[in-house]
Each structure stands twice: as C-alpha cells, then as structure tokens.
N, C-alpha and C positions, 0 to 999 in steps of 0.2 A: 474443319475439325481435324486434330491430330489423329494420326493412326495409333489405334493403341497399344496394340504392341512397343511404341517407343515412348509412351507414357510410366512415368517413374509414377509410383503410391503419392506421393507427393503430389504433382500434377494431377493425376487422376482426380484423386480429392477433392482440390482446388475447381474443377470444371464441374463435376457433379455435383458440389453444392452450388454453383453459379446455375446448372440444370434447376435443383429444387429451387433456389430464388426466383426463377424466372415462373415455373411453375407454380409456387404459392402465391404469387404476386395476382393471376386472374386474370392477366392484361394481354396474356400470348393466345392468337386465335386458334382453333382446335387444331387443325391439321399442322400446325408449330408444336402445339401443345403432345400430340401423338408423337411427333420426331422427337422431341427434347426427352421425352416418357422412355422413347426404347433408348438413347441414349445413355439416359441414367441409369435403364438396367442393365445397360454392357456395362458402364463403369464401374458398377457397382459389383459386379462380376469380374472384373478387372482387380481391383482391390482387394476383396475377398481371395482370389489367388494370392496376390502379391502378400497378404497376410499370410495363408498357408502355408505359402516358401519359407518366407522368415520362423514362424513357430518351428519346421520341419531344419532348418539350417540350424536353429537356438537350440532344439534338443538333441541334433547330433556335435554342438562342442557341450554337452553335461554331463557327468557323473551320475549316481544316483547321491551321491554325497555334494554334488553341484561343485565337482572342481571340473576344470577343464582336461578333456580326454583329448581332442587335438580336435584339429578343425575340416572344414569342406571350404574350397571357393567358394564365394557368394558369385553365383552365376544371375548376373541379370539386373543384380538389384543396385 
C-alpha cells in the first residue's frame, strides 16, 4: 500500500473504490475484509481533505461578483 500522504485525490479514489470492489464482491475472508474496511476509511478521509483544500483554495481566488481577486499556491495538490 502507498503511504498516503503521497497519494494525489486521484489515486486515492482509484484505490478506495478497488477497496469497495473487493469488499462488495463477498469473496475476501474477514480478517482481509476488516483491513480493506479501515483502509477505505483512511481513504476516504484522505479525500474528504483533499476536497476541503480545493473548495478552501477556489474561494480564496473569488470575488463575491466571482471575478478573480488574485490567487494562493496550490500547496500539495
């Protein structure tokens, strides 16, 4: 497993639904089934931030008339 801290929203994604696939699917025995379970909820928690940032980066280049007031580095993303 990637550490995720270096998992881009992208990847993250990609792995967490590979998590639920494998989980909806019935065929991983439990003590797989418990690992893949807390993994999806770090990911999913992983994602959730990575969303955060972005809404919090996208309201500081807006206006309240939605022009662009100037911008922030995208740190991270």
């Amino acid at each position: 497993m990637t550490e995720l801290s270096a998992l881009s929203f992208e990847a993250a994604m990609a792995e967490l639904e590979d998590v639920v696939r494998k989980l909806e699917s019935g065929s991983v025995p439990l003590e797989e089934s418990i690992a893949l379970y807390e993994r999806g909820a770090t990911l999913k928690a992983h994602c959730d931030a990575k969303l955060r940032a972005a809404e919090e980066k996208v309201e500081l280049i807006r206006a309240r008339d939605g022009a662009a007031v100037g911008t922030v580095p995208a740190e991270g993303m």
